[in-house]
N, C-alpha and C positions, 0 to 999 in steps of 0.2 A: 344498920338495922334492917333495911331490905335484905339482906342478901341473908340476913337468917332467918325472916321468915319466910323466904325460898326453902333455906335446907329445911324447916321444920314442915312445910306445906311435903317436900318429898317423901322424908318419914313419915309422915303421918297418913301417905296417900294411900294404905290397903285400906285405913278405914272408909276414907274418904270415896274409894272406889267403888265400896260396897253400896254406896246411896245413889251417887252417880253415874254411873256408869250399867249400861244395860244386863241383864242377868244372865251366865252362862249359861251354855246350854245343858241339858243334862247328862253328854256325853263327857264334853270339856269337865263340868265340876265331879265326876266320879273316876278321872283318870290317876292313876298310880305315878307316884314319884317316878319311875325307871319308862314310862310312857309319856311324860312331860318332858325327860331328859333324852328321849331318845328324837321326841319329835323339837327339841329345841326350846321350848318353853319353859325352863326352868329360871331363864331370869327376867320372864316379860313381869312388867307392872304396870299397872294402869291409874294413872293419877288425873287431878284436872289440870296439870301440864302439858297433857301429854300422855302419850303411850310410848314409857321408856324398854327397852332389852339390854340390859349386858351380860356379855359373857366373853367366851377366845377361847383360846386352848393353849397346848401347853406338851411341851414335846420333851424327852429324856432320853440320853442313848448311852450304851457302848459300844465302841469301835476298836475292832484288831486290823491293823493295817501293816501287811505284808509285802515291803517291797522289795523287788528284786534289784540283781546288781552292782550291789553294796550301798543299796540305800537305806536307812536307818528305820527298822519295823518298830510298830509304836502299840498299846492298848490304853483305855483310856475311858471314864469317864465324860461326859460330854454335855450340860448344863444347857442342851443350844437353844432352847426357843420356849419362852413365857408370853403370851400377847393376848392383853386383857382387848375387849372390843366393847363399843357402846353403839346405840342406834336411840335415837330421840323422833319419833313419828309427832312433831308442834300440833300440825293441823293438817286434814287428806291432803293438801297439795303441796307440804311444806315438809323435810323435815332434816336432818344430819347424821351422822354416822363420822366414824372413826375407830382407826386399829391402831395400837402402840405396842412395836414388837421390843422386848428387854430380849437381848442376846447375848450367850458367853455370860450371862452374872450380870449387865449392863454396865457400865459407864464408870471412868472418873475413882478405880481403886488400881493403884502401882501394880498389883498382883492378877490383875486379871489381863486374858490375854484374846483377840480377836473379838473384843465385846463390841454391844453398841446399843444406844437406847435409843429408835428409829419411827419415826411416824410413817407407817404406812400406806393411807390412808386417810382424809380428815375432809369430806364431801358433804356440802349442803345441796340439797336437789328440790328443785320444782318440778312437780311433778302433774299438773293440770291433765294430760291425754294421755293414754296408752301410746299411741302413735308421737308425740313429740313431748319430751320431758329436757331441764336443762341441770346440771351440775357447773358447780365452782367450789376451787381448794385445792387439797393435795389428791390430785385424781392417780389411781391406777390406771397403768398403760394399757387401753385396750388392742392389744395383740397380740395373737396367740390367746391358748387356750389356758396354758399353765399359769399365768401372771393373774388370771382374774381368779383364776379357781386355787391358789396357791398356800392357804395351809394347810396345814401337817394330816391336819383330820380328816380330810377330803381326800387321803392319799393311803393304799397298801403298799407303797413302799416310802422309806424314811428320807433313803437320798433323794435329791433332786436330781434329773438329769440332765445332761452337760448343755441342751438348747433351752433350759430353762435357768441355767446358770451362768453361760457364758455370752451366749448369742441375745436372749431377753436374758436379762438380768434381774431374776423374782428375788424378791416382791421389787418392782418398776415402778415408779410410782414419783409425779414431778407438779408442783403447780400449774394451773390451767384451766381451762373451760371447755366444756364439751354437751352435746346433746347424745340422746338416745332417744329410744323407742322402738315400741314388738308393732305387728301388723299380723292380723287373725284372718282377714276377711278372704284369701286366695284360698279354693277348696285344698283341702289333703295336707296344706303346708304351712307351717308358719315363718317369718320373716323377723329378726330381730337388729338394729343397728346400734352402734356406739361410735361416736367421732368426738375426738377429743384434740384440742390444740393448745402444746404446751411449750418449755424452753429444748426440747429434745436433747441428742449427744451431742458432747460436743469430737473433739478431732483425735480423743486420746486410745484409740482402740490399740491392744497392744496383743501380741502373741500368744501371752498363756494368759491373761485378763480377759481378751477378746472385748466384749461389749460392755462390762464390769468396772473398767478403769475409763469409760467413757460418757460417764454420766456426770449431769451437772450438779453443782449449788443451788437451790433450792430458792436461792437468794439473789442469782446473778441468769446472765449469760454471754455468753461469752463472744457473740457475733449479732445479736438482736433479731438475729431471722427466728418464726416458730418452724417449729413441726407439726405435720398432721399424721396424725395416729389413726385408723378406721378399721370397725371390723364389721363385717356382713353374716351372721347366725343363719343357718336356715335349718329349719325344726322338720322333717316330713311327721305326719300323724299318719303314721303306719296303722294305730288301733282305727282310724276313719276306713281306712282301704281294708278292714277286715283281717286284718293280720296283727294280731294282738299279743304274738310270739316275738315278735322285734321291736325293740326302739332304736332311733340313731338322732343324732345331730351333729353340723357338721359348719364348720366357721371359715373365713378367709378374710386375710388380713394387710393391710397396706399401710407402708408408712412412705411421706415425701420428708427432706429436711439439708438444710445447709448446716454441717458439722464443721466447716473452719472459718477460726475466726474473721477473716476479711470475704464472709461467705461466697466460699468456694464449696470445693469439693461436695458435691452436692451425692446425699445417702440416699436410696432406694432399699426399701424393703420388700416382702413379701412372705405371707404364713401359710398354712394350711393345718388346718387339725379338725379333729372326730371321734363320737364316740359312737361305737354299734355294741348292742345291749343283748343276747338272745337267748330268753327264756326256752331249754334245751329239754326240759323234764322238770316236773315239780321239783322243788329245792336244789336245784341245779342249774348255773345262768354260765354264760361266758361274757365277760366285756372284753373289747379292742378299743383301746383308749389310745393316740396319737397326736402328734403337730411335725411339722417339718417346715422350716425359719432360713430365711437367705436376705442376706446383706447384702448390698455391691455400695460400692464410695468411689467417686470418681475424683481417684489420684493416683499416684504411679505407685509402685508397689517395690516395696524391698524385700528382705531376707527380715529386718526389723520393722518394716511397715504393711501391715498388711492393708489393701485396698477390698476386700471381701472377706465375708465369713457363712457359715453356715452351718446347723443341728438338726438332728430327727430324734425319735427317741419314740417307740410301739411299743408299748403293756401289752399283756394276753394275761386276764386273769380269769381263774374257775372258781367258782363259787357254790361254795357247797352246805347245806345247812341239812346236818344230820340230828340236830336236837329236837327235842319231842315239844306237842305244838302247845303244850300247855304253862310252858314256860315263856309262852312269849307275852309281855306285857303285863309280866311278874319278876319275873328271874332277868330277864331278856327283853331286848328290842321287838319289834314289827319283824326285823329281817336278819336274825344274824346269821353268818355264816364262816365257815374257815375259807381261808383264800391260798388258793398257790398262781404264783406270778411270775411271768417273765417278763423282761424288760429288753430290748435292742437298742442301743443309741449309739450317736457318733457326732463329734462334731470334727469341722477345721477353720481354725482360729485365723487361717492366712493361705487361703488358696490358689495363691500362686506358689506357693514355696512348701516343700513337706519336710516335716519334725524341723520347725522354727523356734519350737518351745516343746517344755515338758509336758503341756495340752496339747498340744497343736494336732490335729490328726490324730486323733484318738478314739478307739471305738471301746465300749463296755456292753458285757451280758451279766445280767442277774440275775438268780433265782431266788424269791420270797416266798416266804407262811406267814398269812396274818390269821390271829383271830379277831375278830367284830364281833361280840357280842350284842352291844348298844352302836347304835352308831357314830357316836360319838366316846368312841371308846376302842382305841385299837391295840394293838398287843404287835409285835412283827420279828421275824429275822430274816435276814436279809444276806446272801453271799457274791459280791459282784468282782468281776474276774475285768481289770482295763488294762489296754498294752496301749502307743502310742509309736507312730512310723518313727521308725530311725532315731528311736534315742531313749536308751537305757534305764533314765532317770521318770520315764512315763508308766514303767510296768508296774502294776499294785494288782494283789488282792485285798477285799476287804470284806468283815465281818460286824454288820450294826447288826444289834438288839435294841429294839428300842420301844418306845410305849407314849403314844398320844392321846390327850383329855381333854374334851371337850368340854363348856362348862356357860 
């Protein structure tokens, strides 16, 4: 009986919110469906529970995949990623959040292949000070840039690249506890931290898996030692310094951790990533979007065990908004624009040894078109050219189209 008039108290909460709750302002209550969806407010509601949001997105692609050598070229539709998201704000210093990604169709039918129905995400946080805040649950690995900023919709290109796939292995994400918090008060700059300590990898790092096939049970571990995960944010306020033409910010990252079981081999990491923003001419910007990720494991190394790894991977996208200004926050978002994108990466899966595998030492260039209209709303094609040292079975072209929805 409780628990239904829970769900009835939830439905019933627009009305309830109109009495309750303080009165929008007059800009908020005269904004257009495509100006709520662009700024993200299409699924806030405000009950006396609580201030709920869900939403996620929702990604769909085709792939032509070309490979050389006499390896089997493929075309394909591609179902790959549904992931509804919720956020519960209880009360200011309290609240949860969680992502649940369906992949491939999801789960549990003979016919589907490479699926998975996967908790991303699932964090209750206290949140008392700017400066000290504490999270517990399925936290994301704060490393690296790609893993915290990792879906689809946040991205003009579709693929992932290979240090956000093989090296961090996005979306990263393991039981644990961790703190955060920003710091305002140093003139010109800001300061942001996240430390998190959870079951980390365990010993299973493999040649074309790399960091993939190294992750744990959710449920176990496999030697009892944790890891520490930490990343250090530094914001400069460029527009402070009078230069109101650039943005940037810029992260680095450290991980300690015992990866074998009778804790040994003891893992080291380290990151680096950034973005620089440069408003070039009205309706004209360029972004440099980067990370570059290194491993080392202290144990001997083979042909089939790799003792290091490591990925980079640099966007150059231009952004261009040639459409007329009266469609925006009608037709259109705040900012949309066409994007053309490059992309450079490379990873090696086992750095003593070259073409260990069919990833191993592998580099790829891409060139993208996206359209943005909304922001949460992207359009892409994408053509990316990867070869692979010394061995045959590495070389592909490939061809996504694809389309993510934000919601």
């Amino acid at each position: 009986m409780r628990h239904l008039l829970v769900l009835m108290l939830i439905v019933a909460s627009p009305l309830f919110a109109q009495g309750g709750q303080p009165e929008k302002s007059e800009k908020e209550q005269t904004k257009s469906v495509v100006e709520k969806w662009d700024d993200g407010e299409l699924g806030d509601l405000d009950t006396p529970l609580g201030d709920f949001h869900i939403g996620g997105y929702a990604t769909f692609m085709h792939k032509t995949l070309d490979r050389y050598n006499g390896g089997q070229s493929e075309n394909f539709f591609d179902a790959i990623r549904i992931v509804p998201q919720f956020e519960w704000q209880i009360v200011d210093w309290l609240s949860f959040g969680m992502e649940i990604e369906f992949e491939g169709g999801g789960a549990d039918a003979g016919f589907l292949s490479d699926n998975e129905i996967l908790i991303e995400y699932a964090e209750a946080r206290v949140t008392p000070l700017d400066e000290l805040n504490f999270k517990v649950g399925i936290l994301l690995i704060p490393f690296g840039r790609y893993n915290l900023n990792h879906d689809d919709i946040n991205w003009d290109l579709a693929d992932r690249p290979y240090a956000a796939r093989r090296v961090v292995p996005s979306a990263f994400d393991q039981p644990g506890v961790g703190i955060f918090g920003t710091f305002n008060q140093v003139p010109f700059v800001s300061f942001s931290y996240d430390v998190s300590i959870t079951q980390g990898f365990d010993d299973q790092f493999t040649n074309n898996g790399g960091a993939r096939d190294a992750r744990q049970s959710f449920r176990e571990d496999n030697n009892g030692n944790k890891a520490i995960w930490a990343r250090l944010g530094v914001l400069p306020r460029i527009d402070d310094m009078g230069f109101d033409m650039v943005r940037a910010d810029f992260g680095f990252s450290y991980t300690y951790q015992e990866v074998g079981p009778d804790n040994t081999q003891a893992l080291r990491g380290g990151a680096i990533d950034g973005n620089i923003a440069i408003d070039v001419m009205e309706r004209f910007r360029i972004d440099v979007t980067g990370e570059a990720t290194r491993l080392w494991i202290n144990r001997p190394s083979s042909n089939s065990t790799p003792n290091g790894l490591w990925g980079y991977f640099v966007d150059v996208t231009f952004k261009f908004d040639p459409f007329p200004s009266e469609w925006r926050g009608t037709t259109f978002g705040s900012n949309p624009y066409i994007g053309l994108i490059f992309r450079l990466e490379q990873n090696d899966l086992n750095d003593d040894h070259v073409g260990a595998a069919a990833r191993d030492d592998r580099i790829g260039m891409t060139i993208g078109l996206s359209f943005r209209p909304i922001s949460k709303f992207v359009v892409r094609a994408e053509m990316k050219h990867q070869q692979s040292k010394r061995r045959d079975d590495g070389d592909e072209t490939r061809l996504v189209l694809s389309i993510s929805i934000g919601f």
